[in-house]
N, C-alpha and C positions, 0 to 999 in steps of 0.2 A: 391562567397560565403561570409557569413556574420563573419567579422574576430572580435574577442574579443580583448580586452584588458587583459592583465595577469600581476598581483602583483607580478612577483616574482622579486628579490630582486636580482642585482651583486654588485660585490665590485667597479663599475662606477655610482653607485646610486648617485644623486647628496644628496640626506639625508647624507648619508656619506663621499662624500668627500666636497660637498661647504656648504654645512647648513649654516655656521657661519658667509657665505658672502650675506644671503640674509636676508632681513629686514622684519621679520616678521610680520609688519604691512602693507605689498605691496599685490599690486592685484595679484603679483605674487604666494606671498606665499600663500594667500588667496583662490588662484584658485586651488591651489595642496589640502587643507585644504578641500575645499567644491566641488571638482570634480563630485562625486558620488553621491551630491544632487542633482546636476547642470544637469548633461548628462546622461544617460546609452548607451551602445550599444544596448541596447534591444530598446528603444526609436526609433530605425533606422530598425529593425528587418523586417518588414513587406515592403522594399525597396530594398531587398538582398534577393539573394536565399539560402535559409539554409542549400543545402547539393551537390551544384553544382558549380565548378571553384573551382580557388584558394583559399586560402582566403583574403580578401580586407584589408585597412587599416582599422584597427576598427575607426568605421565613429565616436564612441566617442570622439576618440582625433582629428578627421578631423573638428570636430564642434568649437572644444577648440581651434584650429590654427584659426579658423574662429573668434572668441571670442579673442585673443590676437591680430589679426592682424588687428581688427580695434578698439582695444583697442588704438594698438600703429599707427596704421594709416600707414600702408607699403601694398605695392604692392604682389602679388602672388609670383615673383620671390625673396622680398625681404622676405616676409614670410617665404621662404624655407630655406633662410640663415640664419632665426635666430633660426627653429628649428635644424638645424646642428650644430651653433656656439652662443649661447647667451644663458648662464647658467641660465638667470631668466625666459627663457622660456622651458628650457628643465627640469625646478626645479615643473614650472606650469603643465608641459604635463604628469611629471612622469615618464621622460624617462629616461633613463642611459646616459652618457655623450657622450659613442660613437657611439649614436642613429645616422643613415647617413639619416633622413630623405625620402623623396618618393620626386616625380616629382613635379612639379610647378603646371603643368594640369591638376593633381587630384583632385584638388582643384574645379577649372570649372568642373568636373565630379562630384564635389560630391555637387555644387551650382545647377547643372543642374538636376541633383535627387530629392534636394528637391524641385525646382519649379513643376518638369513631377507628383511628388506624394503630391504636395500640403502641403510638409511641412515648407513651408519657417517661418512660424511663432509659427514654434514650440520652439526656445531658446526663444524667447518674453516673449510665456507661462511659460515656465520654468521659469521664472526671477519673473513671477507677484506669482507663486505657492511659489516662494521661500519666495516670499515677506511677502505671507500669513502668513509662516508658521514661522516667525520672527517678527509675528504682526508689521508688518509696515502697512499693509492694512486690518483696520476690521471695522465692523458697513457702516454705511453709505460712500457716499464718494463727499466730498468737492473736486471739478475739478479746474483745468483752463484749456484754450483753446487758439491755436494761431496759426499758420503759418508761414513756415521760406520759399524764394527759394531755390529750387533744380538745380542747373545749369543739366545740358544735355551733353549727351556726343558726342552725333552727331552732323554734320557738318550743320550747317545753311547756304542757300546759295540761290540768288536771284531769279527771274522768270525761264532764261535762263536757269541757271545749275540744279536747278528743272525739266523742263523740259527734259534735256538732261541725266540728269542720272536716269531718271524714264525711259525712251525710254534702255537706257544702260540697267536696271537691266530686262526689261520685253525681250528684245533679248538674253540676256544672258539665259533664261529658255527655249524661245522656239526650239523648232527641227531645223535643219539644212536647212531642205527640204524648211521649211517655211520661214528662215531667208534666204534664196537663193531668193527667188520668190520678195521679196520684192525691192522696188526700188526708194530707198532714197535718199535725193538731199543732205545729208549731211554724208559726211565721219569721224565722229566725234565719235562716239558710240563702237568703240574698248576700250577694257581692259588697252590701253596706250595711247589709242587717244588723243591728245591734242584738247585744246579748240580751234574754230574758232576766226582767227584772223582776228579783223575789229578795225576800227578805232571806238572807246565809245564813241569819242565826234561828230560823226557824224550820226543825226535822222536817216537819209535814208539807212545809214547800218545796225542799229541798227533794225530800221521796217523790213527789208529783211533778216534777221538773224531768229529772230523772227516769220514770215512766214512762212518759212522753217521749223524750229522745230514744229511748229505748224501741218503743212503739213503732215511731218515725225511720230508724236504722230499717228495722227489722220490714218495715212496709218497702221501704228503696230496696231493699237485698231481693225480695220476695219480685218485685217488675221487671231484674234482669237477668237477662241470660249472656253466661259469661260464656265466650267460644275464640281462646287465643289463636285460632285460625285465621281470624277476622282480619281485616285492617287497620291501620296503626291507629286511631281514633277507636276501635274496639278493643282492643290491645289495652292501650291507655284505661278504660273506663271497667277493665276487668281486673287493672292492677289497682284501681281506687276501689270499687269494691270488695277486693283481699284485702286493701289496708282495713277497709268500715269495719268488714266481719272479722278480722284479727283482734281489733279495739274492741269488740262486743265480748268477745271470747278470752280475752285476756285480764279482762277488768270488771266485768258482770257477772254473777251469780244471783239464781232464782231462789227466790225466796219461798217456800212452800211451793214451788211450780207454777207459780204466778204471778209475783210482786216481784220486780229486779232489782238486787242491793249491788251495794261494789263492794268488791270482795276485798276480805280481810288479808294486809302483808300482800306482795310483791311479787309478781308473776313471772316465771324464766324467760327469759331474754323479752321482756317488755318492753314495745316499742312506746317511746315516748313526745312524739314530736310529729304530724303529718307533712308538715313542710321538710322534713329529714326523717325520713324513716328508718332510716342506718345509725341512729345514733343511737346509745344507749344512756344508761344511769351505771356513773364505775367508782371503782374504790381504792386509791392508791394505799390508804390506813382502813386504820379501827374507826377514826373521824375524820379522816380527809376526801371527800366524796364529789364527782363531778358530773355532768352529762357531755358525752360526744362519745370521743373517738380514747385510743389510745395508741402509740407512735411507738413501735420500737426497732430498736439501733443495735446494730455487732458494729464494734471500730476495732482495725488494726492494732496494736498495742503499744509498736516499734516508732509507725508512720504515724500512727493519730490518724486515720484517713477512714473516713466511715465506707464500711466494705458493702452493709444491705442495712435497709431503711424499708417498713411498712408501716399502714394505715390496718388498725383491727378496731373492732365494735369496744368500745368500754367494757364490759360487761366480762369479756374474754379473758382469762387466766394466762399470766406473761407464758407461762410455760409452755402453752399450747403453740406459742410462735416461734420455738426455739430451733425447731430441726427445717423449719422451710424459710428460716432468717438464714443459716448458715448453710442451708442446698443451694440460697440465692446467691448468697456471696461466693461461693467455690466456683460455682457455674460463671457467672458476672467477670470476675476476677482470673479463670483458667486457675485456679492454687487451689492447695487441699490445706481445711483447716486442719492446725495441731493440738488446739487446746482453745479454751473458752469459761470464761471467769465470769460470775453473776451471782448477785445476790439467792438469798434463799426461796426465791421464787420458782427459780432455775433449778429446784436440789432435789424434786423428787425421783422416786425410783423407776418410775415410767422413761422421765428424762435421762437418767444415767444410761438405762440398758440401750437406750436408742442411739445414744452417743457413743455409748462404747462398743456397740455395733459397725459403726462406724468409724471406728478410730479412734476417735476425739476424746480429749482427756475435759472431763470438766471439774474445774474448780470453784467451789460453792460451800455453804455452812447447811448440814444438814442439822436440822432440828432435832433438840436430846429425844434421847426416848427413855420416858420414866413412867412411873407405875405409884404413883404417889408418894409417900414418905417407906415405900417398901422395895423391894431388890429390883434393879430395873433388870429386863429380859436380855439388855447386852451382856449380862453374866452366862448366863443359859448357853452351854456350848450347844452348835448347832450342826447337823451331819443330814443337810437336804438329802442326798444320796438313799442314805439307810431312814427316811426318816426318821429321826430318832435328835429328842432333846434331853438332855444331861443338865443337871440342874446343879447349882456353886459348890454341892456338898457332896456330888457322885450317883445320884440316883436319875433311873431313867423314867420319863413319863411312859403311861402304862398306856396309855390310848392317845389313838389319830386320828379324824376325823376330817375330810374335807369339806373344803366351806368353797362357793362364788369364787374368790380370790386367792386362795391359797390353803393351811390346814391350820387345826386347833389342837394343841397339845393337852394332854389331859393328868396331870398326876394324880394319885388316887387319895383317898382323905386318909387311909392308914399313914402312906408312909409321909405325908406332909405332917401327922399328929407327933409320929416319932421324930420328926427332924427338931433337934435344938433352936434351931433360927424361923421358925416356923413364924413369932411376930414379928420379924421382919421380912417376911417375904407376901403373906398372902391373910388374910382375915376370912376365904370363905370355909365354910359350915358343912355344904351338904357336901364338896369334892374338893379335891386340893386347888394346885395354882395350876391356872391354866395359860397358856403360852401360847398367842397366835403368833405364825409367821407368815408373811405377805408374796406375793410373785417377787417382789425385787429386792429379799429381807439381806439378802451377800450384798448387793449392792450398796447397799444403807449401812450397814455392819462396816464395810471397809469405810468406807465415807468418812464415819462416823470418827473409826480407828484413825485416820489421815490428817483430818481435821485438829486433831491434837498437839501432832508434831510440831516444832520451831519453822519446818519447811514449809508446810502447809501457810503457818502465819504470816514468814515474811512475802511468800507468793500471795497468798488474797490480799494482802493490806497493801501491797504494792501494784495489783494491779487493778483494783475496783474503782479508788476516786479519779482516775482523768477521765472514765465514760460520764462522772457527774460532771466533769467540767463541759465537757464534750455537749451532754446534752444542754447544757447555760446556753451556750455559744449559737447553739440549733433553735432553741429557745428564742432569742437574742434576736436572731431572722426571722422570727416570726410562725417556730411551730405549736405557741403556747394557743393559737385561734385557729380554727379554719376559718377559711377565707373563703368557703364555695360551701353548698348543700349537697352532701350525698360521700358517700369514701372514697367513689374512686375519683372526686375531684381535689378529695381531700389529702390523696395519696399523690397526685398530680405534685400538690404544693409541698407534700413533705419530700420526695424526689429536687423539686430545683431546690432547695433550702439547703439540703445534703450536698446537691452540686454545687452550689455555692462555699460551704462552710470545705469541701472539698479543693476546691479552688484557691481559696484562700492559703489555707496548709501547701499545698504545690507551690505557688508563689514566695510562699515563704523559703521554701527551700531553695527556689531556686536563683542561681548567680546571676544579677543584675549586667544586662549585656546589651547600654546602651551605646550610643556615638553621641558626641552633639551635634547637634543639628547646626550648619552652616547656618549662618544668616544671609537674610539675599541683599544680595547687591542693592545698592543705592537705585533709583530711576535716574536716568539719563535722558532731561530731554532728544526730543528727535528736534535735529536742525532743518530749518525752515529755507 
């Protein structure tokens, strides 16, 4: 049953007895101050049953320990100690000092409620409503955009143990009856089984190990019948079997039709991990490479105040999250974005047209486009219209041809033999220079042209480093690890992190609007 929160008032109030030890400019004080903006228990209401069980912790101050403790970036068990024993958090809760706190696990009970009812982004909201109504956020909105990694919390581990603990988790589900019948050449797949022990630096053990597990996947796959009709213990044991046979298929190849190797280089979106199978292998550089997740952010420009905030696979191209980062923020927020600044990840021509479908003005460095030490094709006047390319010296390419993506411009080998500039434009032999241009080549063209101007400069250079500070800070609380297996728990944590580092910014802006607190009267005996 849905437990309240209640004002009333002992003589263990920390109003009363610590007031004068906490600094009224802290998030702590801050957070007792603006509680009731922030949270209600009513907020939760519709996740609780109103007139059956006990009653719960009111999930309002269960949101608020959620709220400090990746404020200050501590653990569930360490959480629970500071609401028992740390005065600046029992000042933030509103609790009396001899408050004993609740279990560590309720905590995970009340994470796992909001994922089952879909509210994991309900303090985010909270944070941007609060924002509004402190006009940090109003009129239009000036974005930036960017992505940090997300490390992973699950164990990453090569072909073999892949293999061997997909086989491990798909026997662990099935029946008795069926785990009997079966007849495995490898005794490894116990709850303590240690791993098979072969000499690594030897091929012919390593091939025969290999075989084996192979063998073994392939016999498990072959006894069940997968039927997501079934019941959630059938359910389960048909998703462990997509993981086995996914690992089989993703990282096996037969050798002759009969011998299985592991196949050479890196599989598309390769799952890496059975205890996380949402996590990927991702690439912030040319060598800077991580496994999990990766986290990206649009913040305000003016307010500093992170408008949308997700969880994506590593693996995933920043680009790809650009138009449902900035639909979340419009919608979240009620504003229409104006503009939106990002590194070059953000600058292809897919992303342009999509934004400028939309309105949205984006500001980013699109990448030169050159043709080696010869005439780059931005010279090449261009008239989509008539298709027709004009090349630096007045001559028009003589054929068109279309291609998948767009058309190939074709000049002919006469008149590139007669052109004066001919070694600086093209070296081929059998035809002239040829000129593709792409579905979005105006979009890149302008870009390109924009990019050059003083306006263009002092606009990016001004408005790209506070999303790197931005992301420090986010960092800073804890979005460098997840803290759970799986994204959308992972997504859980990067939402309160956002509401927190949101929070913080609100309070800052806002005019301290304390009283002092009387002190109490002296006691007076009672006369006898």
């Amino acid at each position: 049953m849905l437990g309240r929160e209640t004002h009333q008032v002992s003589f263990f109030d920390p109003s009363f007895v610590c007031a004068h030890l906490i600094d009224k400019k802290s998030f702590y004080a801050k957070m007792r101050e603006h509680a009731d903006s922030i949270i209600s228990d009513n907020d939760f209401a519709d996740i609780y049953s109103s007139d059956n069980g006990r009653p719960s912790v009111p999930p309002a101050r269960l949101a608020k320990v959620l709220i400090l403790q990746h404020h200050d970036n501590v653990s569930d068990r360490q959480a629970l100690n500071m609401v028992r024993f740390n005065i600046l958090w029992k000042y933030a809760l509103n609790v009396p000092l001899d408050y004993a706190g609740f279990d560590a696990s309720l905590l995970t009970v009340f994470r796992a409620r909001l994922l089952c009812h879909q509210k994991e982004k309900l303090l985010f909201r909270k944070t941007l409503a609060l924002a509004k109504e402190a006009g940090l956020l109003r009129g239009q909105l000036d974005q930036v955009i960017d992505s940090t990694p997300m490390l992973g919390r699950g164990a990453v581990k090569d072909t073999y143990e892949l293999i061997r603990d997909g086989i491990r988790r798909t026997l662990r589900l099935v029946d008795p009856k069926t785990r009997a019948s079966l007849n495995l050449s490898l005794a490894c797949y116990g709850k303590k089984s240690a791993k098979p022990k072969i000499d690594w630096d030897d091929k012919e053990q390593r091939h025969q190990l290999l075989s084996s597990l192979v063998a073994d996947a392939r016999q498990v796959l072959s006894c069940l019948t997968l039927n997501e009709s079934e019941d959630e213990v059938s359910a389960e044991l048909a998703q462990a079997a997509r993981l086995l046979a996914r690992i089989l298929s993703q990282d096996i190849d037969e050798d002759n039709g009969t011998h299985p190797r592991i196949r050479q280089g890196v599989a598309k979106d390769r799952v890496i991990s059975t205890t996380d199978p949402d996590m990927r292998h991702g690439r912030k550089s040319s060598s800077g490479t991580f496994n999990g997740y990766k986290a990206h952010i649009t913040k305000e420009l003016t307010s500093d105040i992170v408008t949308s905030i997700t969880v994506a696979p590593g693996n995933r191209p920043d680009g790809e999250e650009t138009e449902r980062l900035l639909a979340q923020a419009d919608q979240d927020t009620s504003l229409h974005t104006r503009s939106v600044c990002g590194d070059g990840a953000y600058s292809s021509g897919a992303i342009k047209e999509t934004l400028h479908r939309h309105g949205i003005q984006l500001i980013s460095k699109v990448p030169a486009c050159t043709h080696g030490k010869h005439i780059s094709k931005e010279y090449f006047h261009l008239n989509r219209a008539k298709h027709e390319v004009i090349c630096p010296q007045g001559k028009k390419a003589e054929r068109c041809s279309r291609t998948k993506d767009g058309h190939i411009f074709i000049f002919s080998r006469e008149t590139c033999r007669a052109c004066p500039r001919r070694h600086e434009c093209t070296t081929a032999t059998r035809t002239g220079r040829t000129i593709t241009v792409g579905p979005y080549e105006e979009y890149l063209r302008q870009a390109r042209r924009y990019q050059k101007t003083d306006a263009f400069k002092t606009l990016y250079h001004t408005r790209r480093p506070p999303v790197e500070r931005k992301i420090s800070e986010l960092v800073h609380h804890g979005l460098r690890q997840s803290r759970y297996r799986g994204m959308r728990k992972s997504r859980l944590q990067a939402f309160c992190i956002a509401a927190v580092v949101n929070l913080k910014r609100i309070f800052k802006e806002q005019k301290a609007r304390y009283d002092w607190i009387a002190p109490l009267p002296a006691l007076v005996p009672v006369p006898t």
